[in-house]
C-alpha positions in Angstrom: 129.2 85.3 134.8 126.4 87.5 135.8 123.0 85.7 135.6 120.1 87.8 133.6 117.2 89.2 135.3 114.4 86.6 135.1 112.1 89.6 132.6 115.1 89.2 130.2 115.4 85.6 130.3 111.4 85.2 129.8 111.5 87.7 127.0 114.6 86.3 124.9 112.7 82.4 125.8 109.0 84.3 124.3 111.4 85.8 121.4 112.9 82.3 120.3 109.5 80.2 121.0 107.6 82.7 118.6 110.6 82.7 115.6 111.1 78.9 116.3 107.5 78.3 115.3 107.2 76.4 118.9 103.8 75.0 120.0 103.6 76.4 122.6 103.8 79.8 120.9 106.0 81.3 124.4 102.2 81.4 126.3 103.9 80.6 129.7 106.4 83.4 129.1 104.0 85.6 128.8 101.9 84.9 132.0 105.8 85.5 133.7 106.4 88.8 131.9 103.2 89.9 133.1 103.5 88.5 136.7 107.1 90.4 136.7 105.8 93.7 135.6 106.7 94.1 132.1 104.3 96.5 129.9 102.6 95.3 127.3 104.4 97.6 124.4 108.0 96.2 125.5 106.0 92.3 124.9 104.5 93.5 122.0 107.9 95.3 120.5 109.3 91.6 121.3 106.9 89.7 119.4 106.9 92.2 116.0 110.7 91.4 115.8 110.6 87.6 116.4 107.6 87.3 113.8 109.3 89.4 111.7 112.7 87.2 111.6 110.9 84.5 111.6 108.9 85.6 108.5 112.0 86.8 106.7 114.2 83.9 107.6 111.2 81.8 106.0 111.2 84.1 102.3 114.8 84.0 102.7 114.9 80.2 102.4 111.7 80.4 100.0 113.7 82.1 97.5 117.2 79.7 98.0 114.5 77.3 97.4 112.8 78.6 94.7 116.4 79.0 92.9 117.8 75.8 93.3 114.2 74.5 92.1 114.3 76.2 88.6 117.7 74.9 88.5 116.6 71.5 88.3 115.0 72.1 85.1 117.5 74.8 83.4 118.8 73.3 80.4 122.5 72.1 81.0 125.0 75.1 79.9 128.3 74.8 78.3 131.3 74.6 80.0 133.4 77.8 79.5 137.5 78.3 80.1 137.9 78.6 83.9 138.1 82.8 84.5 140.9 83.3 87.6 138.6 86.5 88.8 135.2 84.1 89.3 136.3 83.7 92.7 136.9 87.4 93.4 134.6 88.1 96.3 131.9 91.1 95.7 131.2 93.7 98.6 127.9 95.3 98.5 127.7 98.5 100.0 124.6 100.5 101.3 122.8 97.6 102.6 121.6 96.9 106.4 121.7 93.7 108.0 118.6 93.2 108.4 114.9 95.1 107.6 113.2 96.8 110.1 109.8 95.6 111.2 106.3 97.2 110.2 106.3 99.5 112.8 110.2 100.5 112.1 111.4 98.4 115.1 115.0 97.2 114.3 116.2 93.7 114.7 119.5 94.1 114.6 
C-alpha cells in the first residue's frame, strides 16, 4: 500500500477535525500545511467543504429529528389492510448526492 504524502494526510486530518466538531478545531494541521507549502486557497477550499458537511449532516439529523418529534404527539391513526406495493422501493431521479458549498465547491 502506498503511504499518502504527509500535505494529504494533514489536510484529510484538518477536514475530519473541522466536520467532527473536534476541539481542537485541526489548528496543528494547519501550522503543518503551512510548514509543507500548501496555499492558503487549497486550506481554505478544505475547510468550506468540511463546514459545509458538517452543517448539512447537522439539518439533516435536525429534520429526522424534528420528524420523529411531531410524531410523538400525532394522534394514533387507524390501522389499514396491509397494501403488498408499500414496500415497493421509490427511485428519485435528478438529484445529486450532495449540495455544493457557497462558493460552488463540490463535496462529492
Amino acid at each position: 500500500m502506498a503511504d499518502l504524502h504527509p500535505s494529504i494526510v494533514a489536510l484529510v486530518s484538518l477536514a475530519a477535525n473541522i466536520a467532527a466538531n473536534h476541539p481542537k478545531q485541526g489548528l496543528c494541521q494547519v501550522d503543518k500545511l503551512k510548514e509543507y507549502g500548501v496555499a492558503r486557497g487549497q486550506i481554505d477550499t478544505v475547510i468550506e467543504i468540511a463546514r459545509h458537511l458538517r452543517d448539512e449532516a447537522a439539518q439533516l439529523l435536525d429534520a429526522k429529528f424534528d420528524e420523529a418529534y411531531a410524531e410523538c404527539f400525532a394522534l394514533a391513526k387507524p390501522k389499514l389492510p396491509v397494501d403488498p406495493f408499500a414496500n415497493i422501493a421509490v427511485v428519485q431521479t435528478g438529484g445529486a448526492c450532495c449540495t455544493p458549498t457557497k462558493s460552488g465547491q463540490s463535496c462529492c
